[in-house]
VOGU-3710 file (C-alpha; in Angstrom, 3 decimals, decimal comma):
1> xxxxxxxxxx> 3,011/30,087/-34,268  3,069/28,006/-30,904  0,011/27,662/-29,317  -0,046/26,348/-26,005  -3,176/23,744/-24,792  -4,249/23,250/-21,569  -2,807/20,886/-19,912  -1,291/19,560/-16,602  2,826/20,574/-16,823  5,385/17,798/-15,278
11> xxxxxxxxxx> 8,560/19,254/-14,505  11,290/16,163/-13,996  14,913/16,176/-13,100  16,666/12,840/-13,423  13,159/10,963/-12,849  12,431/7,622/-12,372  11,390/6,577/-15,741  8,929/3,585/-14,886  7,183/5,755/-12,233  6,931/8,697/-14,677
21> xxxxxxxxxx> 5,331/6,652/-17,042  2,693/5,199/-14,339  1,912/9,495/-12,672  1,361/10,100/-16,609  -0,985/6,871/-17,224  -3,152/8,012/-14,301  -3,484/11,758/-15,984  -4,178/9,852/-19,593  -7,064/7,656/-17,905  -8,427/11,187/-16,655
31> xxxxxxxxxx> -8,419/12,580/-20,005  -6,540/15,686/-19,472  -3,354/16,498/-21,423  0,122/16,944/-20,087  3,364/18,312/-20,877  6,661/16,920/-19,673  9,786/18,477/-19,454  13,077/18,348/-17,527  14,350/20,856/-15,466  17,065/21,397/-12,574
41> xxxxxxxxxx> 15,482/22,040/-9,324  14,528/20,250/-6,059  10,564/18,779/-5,716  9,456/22,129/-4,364  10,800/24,491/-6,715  9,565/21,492/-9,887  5,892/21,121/-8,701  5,903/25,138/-7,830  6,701/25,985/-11,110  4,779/23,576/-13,235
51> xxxxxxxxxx> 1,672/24,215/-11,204  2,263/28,022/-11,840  3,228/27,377/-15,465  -0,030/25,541/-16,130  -2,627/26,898/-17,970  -4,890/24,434/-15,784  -3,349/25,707/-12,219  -2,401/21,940/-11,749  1,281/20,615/-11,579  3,905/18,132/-11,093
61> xxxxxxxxxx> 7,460/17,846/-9,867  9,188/14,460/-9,899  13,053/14,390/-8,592  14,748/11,049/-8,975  11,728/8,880/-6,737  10,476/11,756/-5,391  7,084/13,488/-6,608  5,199/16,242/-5,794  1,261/17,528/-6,770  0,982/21,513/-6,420
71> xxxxxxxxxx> -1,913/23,615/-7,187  -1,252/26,803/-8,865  -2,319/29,209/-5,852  -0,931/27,583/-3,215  2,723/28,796/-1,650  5,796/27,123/-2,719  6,234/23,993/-0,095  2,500/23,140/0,496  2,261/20,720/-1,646  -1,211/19,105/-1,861
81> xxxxxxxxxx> 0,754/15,399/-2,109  3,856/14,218/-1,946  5,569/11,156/-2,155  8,925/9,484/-1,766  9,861/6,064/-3,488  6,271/5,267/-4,216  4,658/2,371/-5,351  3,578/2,144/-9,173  -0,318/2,493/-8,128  0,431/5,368/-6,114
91> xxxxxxxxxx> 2,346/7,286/-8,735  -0,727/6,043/-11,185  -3,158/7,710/-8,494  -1,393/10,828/-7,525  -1,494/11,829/-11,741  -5,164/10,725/-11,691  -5,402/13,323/-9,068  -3,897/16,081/-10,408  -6,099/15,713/-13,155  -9,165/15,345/-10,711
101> xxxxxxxxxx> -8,595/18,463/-8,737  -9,177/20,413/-12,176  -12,489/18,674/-13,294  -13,165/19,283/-9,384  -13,656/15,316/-8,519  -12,534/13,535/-5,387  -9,578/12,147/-5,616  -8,100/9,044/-5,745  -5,922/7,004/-2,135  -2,563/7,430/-1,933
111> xx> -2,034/6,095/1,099  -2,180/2,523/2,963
//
């Protein structure tokens, strides 16, 4: 039997594998599970998907240095953040933040 948990779903194609690891420290330190997988797809189509796939509503898509939060109601495009070749406390911050739009928190700088 598979049971599926709740958790936030990260949907990668050819990531960045140090600024993975930092989006997925920032959802650990929030205390919310995740679930990474790869996939074929540009950011849009990733973060879309894993937001819709997530029993949470909350979603990632990272492609090559590129990463994407989505929310599970919103169209495919708006994006709540995205980045492009971010630093390593900005990736840490934007999974702390997908994790904080769940538990309904404010969320964490991404910018400046």
């Amino acid at each position: 039997m598979v049971v599926n948990r709740p958790s936030i779903i990260v949907y990668t194609d050819h990531p960045d594998e140090d600024l993975l690891k930092e989006v997925l420290a920032g959802i650990e330190e929030e205390g919310v599970l995740y679930q990474v997988s790869e996939r074929n797809g540009d950011l849009d189509t990733l973060a879309f998907e894993a937001a819709a796939e997530s029993m949470l509503g909350s979603g990632i898509g990272i492609l090559g240095n590129r990463m994407a939060m989505q929310m599970q109601r919103l169209p495919k495009g708006h994006n709540v953040f995205e980045l492009d070749s971010p630093r390593f406390w900005q990736c840490r911050n934007l999974g702390a933040n997908s994790a904080r739009a769940i538990k309904k928190m404010p969320f964490r700088p991404l910018y400046g």
